[in-house]
Each structure stands twice: as C-alpha cells, then as structure tokens.
C-alpha positions, 0 to 999 in steps of 0.5 A, spaced: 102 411 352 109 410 353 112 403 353 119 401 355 122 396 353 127 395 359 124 396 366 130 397 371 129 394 378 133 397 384 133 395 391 134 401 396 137 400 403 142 405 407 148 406 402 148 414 402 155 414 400 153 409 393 147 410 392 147 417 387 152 414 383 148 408 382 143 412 379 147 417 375 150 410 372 143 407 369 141 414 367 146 414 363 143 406 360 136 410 360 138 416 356 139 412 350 135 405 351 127 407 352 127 405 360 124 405 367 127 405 373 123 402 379 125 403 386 124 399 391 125 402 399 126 397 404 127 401 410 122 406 409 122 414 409 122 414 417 128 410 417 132 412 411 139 416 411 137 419 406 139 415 400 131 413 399 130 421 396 136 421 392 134 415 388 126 418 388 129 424 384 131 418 378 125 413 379 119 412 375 116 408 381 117 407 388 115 401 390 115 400 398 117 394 402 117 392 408 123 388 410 123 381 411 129 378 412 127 375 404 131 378 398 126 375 393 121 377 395 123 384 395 126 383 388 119 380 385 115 385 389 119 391 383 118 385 378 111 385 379 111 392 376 115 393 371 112 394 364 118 393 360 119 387 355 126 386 359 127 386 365 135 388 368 136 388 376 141 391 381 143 394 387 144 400 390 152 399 392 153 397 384 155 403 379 155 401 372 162 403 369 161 401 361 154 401 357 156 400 352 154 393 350 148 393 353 145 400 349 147 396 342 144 391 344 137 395 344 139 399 339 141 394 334 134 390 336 140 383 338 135 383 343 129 380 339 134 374 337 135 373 344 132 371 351 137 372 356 143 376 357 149 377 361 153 383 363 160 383 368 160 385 375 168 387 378 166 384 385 171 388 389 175 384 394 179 390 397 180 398 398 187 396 394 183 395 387 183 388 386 176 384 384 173 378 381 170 378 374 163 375 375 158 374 368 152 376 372 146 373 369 142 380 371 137 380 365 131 376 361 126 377 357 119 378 362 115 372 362 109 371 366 113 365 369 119 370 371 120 370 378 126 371 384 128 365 388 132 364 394 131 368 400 140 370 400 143 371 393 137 371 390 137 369 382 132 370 377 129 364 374 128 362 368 135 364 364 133 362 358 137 360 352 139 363 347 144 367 352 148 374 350 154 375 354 155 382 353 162 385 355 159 391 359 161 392 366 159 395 373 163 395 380 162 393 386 165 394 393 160 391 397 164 386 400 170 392 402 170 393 409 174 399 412 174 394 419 174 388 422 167 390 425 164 392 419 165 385 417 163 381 422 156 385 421 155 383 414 155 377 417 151 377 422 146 380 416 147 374 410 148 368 415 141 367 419 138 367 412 143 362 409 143 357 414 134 358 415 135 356 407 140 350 409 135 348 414 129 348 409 134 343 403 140 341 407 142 338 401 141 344 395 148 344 393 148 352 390 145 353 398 150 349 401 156 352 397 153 359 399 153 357 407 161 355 406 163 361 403 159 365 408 163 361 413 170 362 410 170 369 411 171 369 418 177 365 422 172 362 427 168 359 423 172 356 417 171 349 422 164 349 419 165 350 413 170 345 414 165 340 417 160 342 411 165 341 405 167 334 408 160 332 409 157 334 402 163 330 399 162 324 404 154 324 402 151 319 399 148 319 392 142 318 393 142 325 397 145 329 392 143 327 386 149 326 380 146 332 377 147 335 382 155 334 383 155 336 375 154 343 378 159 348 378 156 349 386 158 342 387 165 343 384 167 348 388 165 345 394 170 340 393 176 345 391 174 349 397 175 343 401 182 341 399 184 350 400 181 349 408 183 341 409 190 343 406 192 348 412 190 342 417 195 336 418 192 330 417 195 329 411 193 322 410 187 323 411 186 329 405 189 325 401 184 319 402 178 323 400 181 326 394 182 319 391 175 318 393 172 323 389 177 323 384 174 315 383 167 316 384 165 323 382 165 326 375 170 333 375 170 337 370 177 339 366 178 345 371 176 341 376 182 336 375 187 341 374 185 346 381 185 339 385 191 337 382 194 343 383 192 344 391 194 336 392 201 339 391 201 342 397 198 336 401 204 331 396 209 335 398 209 336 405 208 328 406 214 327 401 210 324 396 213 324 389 209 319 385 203 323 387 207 328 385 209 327 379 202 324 378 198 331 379 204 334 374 201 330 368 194 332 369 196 338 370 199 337 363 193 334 360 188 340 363 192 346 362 194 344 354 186 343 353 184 349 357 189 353 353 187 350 347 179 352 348 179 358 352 171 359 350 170 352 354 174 355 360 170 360 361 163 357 358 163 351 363 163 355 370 166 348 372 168 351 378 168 359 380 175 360 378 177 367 379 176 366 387 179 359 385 185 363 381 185 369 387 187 363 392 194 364 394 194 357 396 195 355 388 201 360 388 204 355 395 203 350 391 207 351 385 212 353 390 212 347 394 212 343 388 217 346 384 222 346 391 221 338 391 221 337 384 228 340 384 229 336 392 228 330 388 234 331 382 230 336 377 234 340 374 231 348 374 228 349 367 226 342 366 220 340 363 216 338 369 218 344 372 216 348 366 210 344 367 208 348 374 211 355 371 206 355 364 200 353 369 201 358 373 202 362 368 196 360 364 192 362 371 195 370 371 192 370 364 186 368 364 186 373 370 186 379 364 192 382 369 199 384 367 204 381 371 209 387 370 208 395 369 214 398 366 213 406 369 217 411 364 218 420 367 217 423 360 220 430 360 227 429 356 229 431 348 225 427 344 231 423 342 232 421 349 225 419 349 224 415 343 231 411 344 227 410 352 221 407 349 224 404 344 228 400 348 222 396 352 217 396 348 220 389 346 219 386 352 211 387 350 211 382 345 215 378 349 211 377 356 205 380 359 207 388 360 204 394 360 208 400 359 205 407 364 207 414 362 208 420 366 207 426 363 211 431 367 210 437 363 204 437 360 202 444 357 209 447 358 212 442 353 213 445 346 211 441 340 206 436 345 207 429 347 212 425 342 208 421 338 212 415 341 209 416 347 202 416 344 203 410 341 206 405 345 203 407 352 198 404 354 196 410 359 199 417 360 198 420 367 198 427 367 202 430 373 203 437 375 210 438 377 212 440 383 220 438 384 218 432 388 221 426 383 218 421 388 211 425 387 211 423 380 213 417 380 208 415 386 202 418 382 205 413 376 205 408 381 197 409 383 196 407 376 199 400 377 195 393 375 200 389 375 204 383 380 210 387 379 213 394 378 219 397 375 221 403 373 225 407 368 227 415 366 227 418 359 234 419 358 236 411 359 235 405 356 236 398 356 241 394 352 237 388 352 230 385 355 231 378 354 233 376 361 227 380 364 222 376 359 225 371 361 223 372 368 216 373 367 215 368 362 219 363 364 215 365 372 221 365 375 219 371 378 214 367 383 221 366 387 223 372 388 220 379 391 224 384 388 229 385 382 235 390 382 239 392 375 246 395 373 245 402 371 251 404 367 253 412 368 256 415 362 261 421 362 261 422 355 259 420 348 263 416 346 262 411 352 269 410 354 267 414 361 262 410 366 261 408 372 256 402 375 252 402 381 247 396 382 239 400 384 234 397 386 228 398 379 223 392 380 219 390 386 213 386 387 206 389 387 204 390 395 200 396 399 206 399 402 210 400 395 212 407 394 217 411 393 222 415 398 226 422 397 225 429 393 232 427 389 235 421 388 228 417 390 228 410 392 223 405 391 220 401 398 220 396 400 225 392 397 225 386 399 229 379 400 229 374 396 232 378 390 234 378 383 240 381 380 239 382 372 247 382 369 242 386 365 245 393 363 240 400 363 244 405 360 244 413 364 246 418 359 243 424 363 250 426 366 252 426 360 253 434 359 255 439 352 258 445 356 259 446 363 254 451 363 250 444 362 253 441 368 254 447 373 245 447 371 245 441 373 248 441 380 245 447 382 238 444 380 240 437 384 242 441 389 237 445 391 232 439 391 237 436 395 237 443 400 230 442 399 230 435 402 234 436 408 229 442 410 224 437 410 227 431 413 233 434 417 233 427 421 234 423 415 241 420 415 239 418 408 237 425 406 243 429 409 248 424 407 246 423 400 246 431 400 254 432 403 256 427 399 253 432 392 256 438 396 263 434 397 264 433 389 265 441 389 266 443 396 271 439 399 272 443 405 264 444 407 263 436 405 268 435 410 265 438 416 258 436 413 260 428 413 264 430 420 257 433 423 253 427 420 259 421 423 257 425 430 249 426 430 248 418 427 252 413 432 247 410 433 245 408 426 253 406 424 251 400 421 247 403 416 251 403 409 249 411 408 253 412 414 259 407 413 259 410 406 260 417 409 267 414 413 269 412 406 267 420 403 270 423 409 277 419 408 275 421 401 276 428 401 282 428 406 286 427 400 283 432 395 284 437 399 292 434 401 290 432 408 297 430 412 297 423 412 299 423 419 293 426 420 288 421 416 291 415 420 290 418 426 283 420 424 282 413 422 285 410 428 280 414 432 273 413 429 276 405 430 276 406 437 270 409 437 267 403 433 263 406 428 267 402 422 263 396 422 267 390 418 263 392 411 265 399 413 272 397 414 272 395 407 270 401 404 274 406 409 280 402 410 281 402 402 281 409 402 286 410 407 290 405 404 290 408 397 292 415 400 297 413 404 300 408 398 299 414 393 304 419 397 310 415 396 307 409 401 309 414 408 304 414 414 305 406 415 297 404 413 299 397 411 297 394 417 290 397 417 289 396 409 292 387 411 287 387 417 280 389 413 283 385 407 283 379 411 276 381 414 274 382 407 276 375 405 273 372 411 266 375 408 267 372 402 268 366 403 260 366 408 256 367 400 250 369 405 253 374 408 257 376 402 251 377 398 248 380 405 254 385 407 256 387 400 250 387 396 246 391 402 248 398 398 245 397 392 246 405 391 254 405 393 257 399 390 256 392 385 259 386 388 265 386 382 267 394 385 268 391 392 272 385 390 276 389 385 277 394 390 280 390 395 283 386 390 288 392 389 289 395 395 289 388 398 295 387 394 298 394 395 298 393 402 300 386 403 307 389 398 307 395 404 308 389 409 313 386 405 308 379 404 310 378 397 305 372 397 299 374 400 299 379 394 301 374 389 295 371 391 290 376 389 293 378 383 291 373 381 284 373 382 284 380 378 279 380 373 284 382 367 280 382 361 274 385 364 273 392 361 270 395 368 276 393 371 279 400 372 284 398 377 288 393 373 294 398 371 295 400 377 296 394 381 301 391 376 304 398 376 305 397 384 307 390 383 313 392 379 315 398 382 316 395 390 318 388 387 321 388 381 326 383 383 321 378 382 322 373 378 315 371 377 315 373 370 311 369 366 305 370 370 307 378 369 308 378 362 300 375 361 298 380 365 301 386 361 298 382 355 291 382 356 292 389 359 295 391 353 289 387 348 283 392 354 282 398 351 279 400 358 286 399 361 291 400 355 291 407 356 292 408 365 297 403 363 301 406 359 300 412 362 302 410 368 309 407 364 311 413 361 309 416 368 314 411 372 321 410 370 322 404 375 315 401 373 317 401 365 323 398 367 320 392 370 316 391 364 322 391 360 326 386 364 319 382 364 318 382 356 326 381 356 326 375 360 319 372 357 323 372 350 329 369 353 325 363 355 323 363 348 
C-alpha cells in the first residue's frame, strides 16, 4: 500500500483564472517527492465556476465542505485526511514558482532532522510586480495534535522546533485588485470574520493586529484602525499580558500607530504616546529603529530638534547592530518588516528629517545626515532590490560592446546595480552573443527587431526590478562612474526623480571633433515609465526635481570610415524618421526632429519643411521643439546665402507674429546676429541681437528660471552652449552698436581655457578687427594667451589670423604694446 510522505492540502473556491496554475506547480513537487494532494471543495459542484473540475483531474482526494464562514475549520477537514508523514497546505490563487529546496528536502531525507519547515510566498501588493517576501510557516510533521486555528488568517499549530527555513518560493496575487470594487468585496468577506473573532478575545494581539490591517486597507476605516492601535497601547498590562507585547503582533501594532497617528495633527499628542511606550514596554531592536524613523516626521513638523537629533542616535545604534547581525534581523520577526519597510512614510521621514537637519546648520554629507541616508539604504537592501537597472541595446561590433560593458560594469561593484541586456539581433548575429554580454548581464532579453528603437528599449524596460532606470547604447561608454555611485550609495537619489548626462558626439577618432547635448538617461521607476519615438526615442516621464551629472557618455556612433558608411546611415535614420512622421503626422516633436535631419542635407526642402511646421504649430510656440525650428530656419537661410535683408525681414515678421518666446529669442536672435555679422556686418541686426541679449541677461540672473528656461531642451542645448553662445554674439552685437563697454564686459565672462568653448577665437577676432583702437591690451594679450596654450582653440585662432589681415595686426599691436610695459 502506498504511503506518502507528503500530503498537500488545498482549499478550492471560484479562482478560474489561478486554480490550474496552482496545481501544475504542485505537480511538478509530487513528481519528484511521494505525494498526495487533497482538495477541499468549498463551493460545491452546483455553484462551482469550473475550477472544482480542473482541480479533480490532479486530486488524490476530493473532500466536500460546506462553508461556514471558518477557515480552520475547512482547512482541518483536508487535514483530518491526509496519510502523509508531513503535512503542506495552500490555496488556490497561490502558484509555486521554485521547488527546489523543498524536493531535496525530502530527497535527501533533511526532513527526518526536522519538525517544521518554512518556505517564501511573494505576496503581490499590485499588478506592477511589487510584492512582500513572507516566511510561511506552511509545513509540519503530522501529529495527532496538528490542528488549524482562527476562523481568518488561519495558522497551523504546533510549529515545532527545530524549523527549516527553505529558500523555495510561491506567488501570490490575492490581494491584487483590478478595481476599487473588487477591493471593497474582499473586505466585506475577510472583515465580519475578523471582528467575530475580536468580539470572542478582544484582547488577542495576533487578532487585534489582523483586524487593523483590515481596516487600514480602506480610507473609511483607517479612524478604526486608529482607535484600535491607541487602544492596545493605552491598555493595561493586566489585559495584555508582557508576553504578549513581546510578540511581533504587538510590535506592529505599535509601528502601525504612529504610520496612521502621524498623517493626523496632533502632534503632541503622538509624541506623548511614543515617550510612554518607549518607557514602559519592551521593543525590540527593530522596533526602536521603525519608531525612531517614523518619529522624524512627527519631530520635524513640530521643529523639535532634540527629538531629532535623539532618533538619530538610535537609529545609529540600531542600524549598526542590525547590519552587523542580518540573521537576527530576519530571525527576530520583531515586527513584519517588509509592510514596515513598504511604508512610504519611512521614505518621508528621511526627507523631513534630512530638510531639518540641514535647516538647523548641518552641513550635506555631514555624519548625521550620513546617518539617515546608510538607514535607508540599509531598508532598500534588506528588500533584496536594486535601486538601478543600467539597460544596454546589443547589436554593434563587438569592440564597441565590450568597450560599453566594460564601462558600467564598475558601477556593480561600487552600489547596488543590475545590468539588463537587450539582445536586438538574435540568430541573425554571426558569431553569437560576446561573451562580454554573457558575463556581465544579469538578464538578456530577446527581441525581434522591428525598427522601432522605443520598442526595444521598452521591452528592456519590462524587465526592470529596480527604483531607478537608466539607459546606455552599445557604441558609447562612460568615461567615469564614480559620481553615479556616489548618488545612490550616498541616497542622494532619495532627492530627486530624474537624472540627465553630457553625451559627448564624436566626429572623428581622434576626438578632436564633438559636439555636447545634455539628454535625459536615468529616471525613477514609475507605471508611466516608457519610451517615445521610432528614432531619436525618448524616455518619459522625465521629472522635476533633476540631477545633472558633470559625467560625460561617450557617443562614437556618428563616427564613419567612408562616406558610403555615412550616406548608410542617414538614409537608414531617415527612413525610420519617414516612418514616424507617417504614423504620428500630428506630433511637433516628430515632424521637427525629421525637418531638422532633412535640413543638414537638403536646405532648400528643410526650409519649406520648418516654414510648414512654423505655421501648422502656433499654438505649441512655447514648445522648445518649435522654438528650435526658428533658430533651424535662420539656419538654413544662411547655408543656401539668403539676402540678408530677406532674413531680417523674416525675423522681423515672426516677432510680430509672436512666436519667438524669450527662450527662443536667444536661440533665433543668435543666428540671425551671426549672418548678418559674418557677411561684413550689413543689414543692421545689431539691435535684435543687444535686446535678446538683455533678455538673456534678465534670464540669468532668475536661477530658477534660468535653470527652467535653459535646461528645459535637454536635446538641443547645455547650459555652457547658451551661455557661450550668447556671450559671443552678445559681444558682436554690442560692437555693431558701437557699445564698447557693454562687450568688455562679456568678454570677460568667456570661458577661455575651457576646451569646449569653440567661439573664443571668433570673439577676440571680432574685437580687434572693429575696434583695435582700444587700448585695453593687457586683458587682450592674456586672452590670446590662453588661446594659444587651448589646442581646441589654437588652431580657428590662427586660421582666423592668417584669414584676416586687420585682426593679425591688432595682435600684434597688442603683443607689441604688452612688451612695451615690460
């Protein structure tokens, strides 16, 4: 006669949609350990929704029950016949996702040392992929004593010691509700059996704790769960017993009144509590920590320093006992932390309390803020989640790739990071995936290319189990990942949302030949979190506030051998960019992107493609897209040798229309300034350029609005490309104008010595050929100085020198005259 050794107990309602892949997954345990699996039917086949008849086909035994609002009761009924010699239950929207650990378990006979067992239940919180990691005390060796208790959130008892922690895991996706509706009617089914069972043994901690949790999912009866924490708290020890408020129950009951008490006002009032318990109740070192956490908020709000300053120190104390003992931390069950850890109310507290400490004359990286930043930090761990996803699009040479990888795998060793590769070409790769990629990934996902690059980027994106996302191609790399590092191990990423990099285009090997844009690549983690556009895709939403990195990614993709090379490529992006505009012929960003690529090799169809776009798209004129097609258009007046007169009188009519917004302003006005000052300085548009340049000025000195108005196009501009810009044409103009002073004064402000400053050579050489009588020479010579030492100036300098006689003679006067002072 056959005996197993595991009986497996289910209890089988109407889950349609979960019960087959509930019993596929124990199958796959019952094919490999000697099993039994015993149903229990709770509806009945006249009221079933066909999930009783999928589960007979897997049963050993079906055993019938008629519900009575009891849990346990059902549960010991599958019990009572079980013949196995250990005993396993679960339910029917549960689906075991790893065996492993529990077959050997039975294989290797580790069972016979043991007399209970646990294994882990991801307990989904939202259709987003975020869930709790509970130990489940789910298995024991049958007794004649083993038994079900609690008519909800029933538990099996006794679990006796010694317990094996078993690292196999199921899924659970009970508590994800499609609507608000479905929610309400899960309530209504658990709570009338929660508050029976209260009314029974109003004092039973473990009961209490579930009739809170109950009450707190649902807004209108947080009050309740409210009233029941303050009650528990304020009884008396003779109604709960010290040993009980050892319990984890009980310690959760307290963290849960301070996460509801701290959304009231009352402030005083918390606080008193909080003193009360901490002076008469034992906690344990979790305890402390989660109290002393959420006390921030409270102290904060009330402008209590001391109090403060006084949760730092435990924190201190905790977080260093808790990091040094990780065992303990999971072994006490002090409190159930990963709900605890889930609470963004732990998130606003560091918030709060690092605003104050810095309020109050910390400085930022001071050891107390350091303090609140290793405790969060600490939290994100214990959580078993990386707070970044670095996704990579693999379909480039392999030099590129390996010099990609290489590049961010640092960041790996330096804070808590995932690498995920998107493996574009599959079976069309010759040679198979580098080996790089192999190694270093932490997942590949698959994807068949479908000249959509926002398509592969978002099926990367899907894959994402991180707080953070951020993005990199194969044919870039970043020159340091330090100052990333830095922003997550230091949890300065707790200020911010999103994060935008300086991706450095190069135009030859050599990499003398670049130009900079600042792009937005990192994000954090959100259910909007996409990306945009067939070409030239974006990432969305991009949030406020942001971070700008000095960091510096490396673009060698526009980097081309022969012109065959180059041609391959513009024809290939333009067709994606055709492509787009076919789909989305109502998209500004679309039909500008594409206008702005025919322009650079059809400037007579670029004009008449920006004039069409300048006229459908009025309504979105402050869009930077549009404002970028004016300076575009100006643009390509002068590569085609447009009469100046003509542009001015363009320029003249779209200010009057009122399309150029103050940002724009900057931008157009700039270009028609260079035109009309590069073809000998005719056509007068010295006074366009000297009033955008006040404007600009008038920007500048708003940091807010400065940083608003001249970061808000990541894609077109960095903040030094507008100020050096208009630094030079400011100067030009203002010499048009004849106001000497005025371009003194920005000459001074040029960032000479910077090798990205390509306009330096030009502004000097506009300064000595219209006013070389000046007798400023001592500033002039250290300018031509520090020119001559900038190997990214030198060269236009001397070009312009040999170019223009009147400004090589002004040089020489200068040098002539320093060497006279000497």
């Amino acid at each position: 006669m056959f005996t197993p050794i595991l009986s497996i107990s289910i209890l089988v309602s109407n889950r349609i949609d979960t019960v087959k892949k509930t019993m596929e997954s124990v199958k796959r345990i019952m094919d490999r350990v000697p099993s039994e699996l015993i149903v229990v039917d709770t509806v009945g086949e006249e009221k079933t929704d066909g999930s009783l008849f999928v589960a007979k086909e897997y049963a050993t035994k079906i055993v019938h029950f008629d519900w009575i609002n009891d849990f346990a009761a059902a549960r010991n009924a599958g019990l009572k016949e079980a013949s196995g010699e250990w005993f396993m239950f679960l339910d029917d929207d549960e689906e075991f996702k790893d065996i492993e650990d529990i077959v050997s378990f039975f294989e290797a006979g580790e069972y016979k040392k043991y007399n209970s067992a646990t294994y882990k239940l991801h307990d989904y919180t939202d259709d987003q992929g975020h869930y709790i990691v509970a130990d489940m005390q789910r298995m024991v060796k049958r007794l004649p004593e083993t038994a079900f208790k609690g008519r909800i959130h029933e538990y099996i008892s006794p679990m006796r010691l010694p317990v094996k922690e078993l690292q196999s895991f199921a899924e659970h996706h009970g508590y994800v509700f499609k609507t608000h509706e479905d929610q309400v009617k899960k309530f209504e089914r658990n709570f009338p059996l929660i508050e029976g069972e209260l009314k029974e043994d109003p004092w039973n901690v473990r009961i209490r704790l579930h009739f809170i949790q109950a009450c707190m999912s649902l807004p209108e009866y947080v009050d309740r769960a409210d009233r029941a924490c303050v009650e528990t708290i304020d009884a008396d020890t003779d109604k709960i017993s010290m040993e009980s408020v050892r319990t984890s129950y009980y310690q959760w009951i307290l963290c849960a009144y301070v996460r509801i008490a701290t959304q009231g006002e009352d402030d005083e009032e918390i606080l008193r509590r909080i003193d009360k318990v901490r002076s008469t109740i034992y906690l344990s070192e979790l305890s402390k920590l989660a109290l002393a956490i959420m006390e921030i908020k409270v102290a904060t709000r009330a402008e209590i320093l001391g109090r403060i300053e006084n949760d730092l120190a435990e924190i201190e104390k905790n977080y260093t006992f808790l990091k040094n003992d990780k065992e303990a931390l999971f072994f006490q069950k002090s409190l159930d932390q990963d709900l605890f850890m889930n609470d963004g109310n732990v998130l606003m507290a560091l918030r709060y309390g690092i605003s104050t400490l810095r309020k109050a004359g910390f400085e930022r990286g001071s050891q107390r803020e350091n303090i609140f930043r290793n405790a969060f930090g600490f939290y994100r761990n214990v959580q078993n989640k990386p707070v970044l996803s670095v996704q990579v699009l693999v379909s480039k040479d392999r030099e590129s790739v390996e010099r990609c990888f290489k590049s961010i795998v640092p960041l790996k060793e330096m804070t808590d990071c995932e690498i995920v590769a998107v493996d574009t070409l599959g079976a069309k790769r010759q040679g198979g995936l580098p080996e790089t990629v192999k190694k270093y990934a932490d997942r590949i996902v698959d994807h068949d290319w479908t000249c959509d690059f926002s398509a592969a980027r978002n099926a990367g994106l899907k894959e994402v189990n991180a707080e953070w996302f951020m993005y990199i191609d194969d044919d870039e790399e970043m020159d340091d990942v330090k100052e990333t590092a830095e922003f997550f191990s230091s949890a300065e990423y707790i200020d911010y949302n999103s994060a935008a990099y300086t991706v450095r285009n190069y135009m030859d090997k050599g990499g003398t030949a670049f130009t900079d844009a600042v792009l937005p690549r990192m994000v954090r983690v959100s259910e909007e979190t996409r990306f945009e556009n067939v070409i030239d895709e974006e990432l969305h939403p991009f949030s406020p506030p942001c971070k700008y990195f000095k960091t510096i990614i490396k673009h060698y993709g526009y980097i081309f051998e022969k012109e065959e090379e180059r041609q391959n490529h513009a024809s290939r992006k333009q067709a994606y960019l055709e492509r787009a505009v076919k789909e989305h012929p109502e998209s500004l960003e679309v039909r500008a992107q594409y206008a702005d690529d025919v322009a650079r090799h059809d400037a007579e169809k670029g004009i008449c493609l920006v004039r069409d776009i300048i006229s459908e798209f009025e309504r979105d004129k402050e869009n930077p897209w549009y404002q970028l097609m004016i300076s575009v258009l100006f643009r390509l007046h002068e590569s085609v040798g447009t009469p100046v007169s003509s542009v001015i009188e363009e320029y003249r009519s779209l200010r009057q229309s009122g399309v150029c917004g103050e940002y724009a302003g900057c931008a157009a006005a700039s270009e028609v300034t260079r035109i009309c000052l590069l073809q000998d300085f005719q056509g007068g548009a010295g006074e366009f350029a000297t009033d955008y340049f006040a404007g600009y000025e008038k920007i500048k000195s708003d940091p807010e609005k400065y940083s608003a108005e001249l970061k808000g196009d990541l894609k077109t501009f960095t903040e030094d490309d507008v100020h050096n810009e208009m630094l030079y044409f400011g100067t030009a103009a203002f010499l048009t104008v004849n106001d000497v002073e005025r371009a003194w004064k920005s000459l001074t402000e040029m960032p000479w010595e910077d090798p990205g400053f390509k306009q330096g050579a030009d502004s000097l050489g506009l300064l000595f050929y219209t006013n070389s009588r000046d007798e400023r020479c001592e500033y002039l010579f250290g300018a031509v100085r520090n020119i001559m030492r900038n190997p990214a100036i030198k060269p236009a300098f001397t070009a312009l020198l040999q170019s223009n006689p009147a400004a090589k003679a002004a040089v020489d006067r200068c040098l002539e005259a320093m060497a006279g002072k000497r």
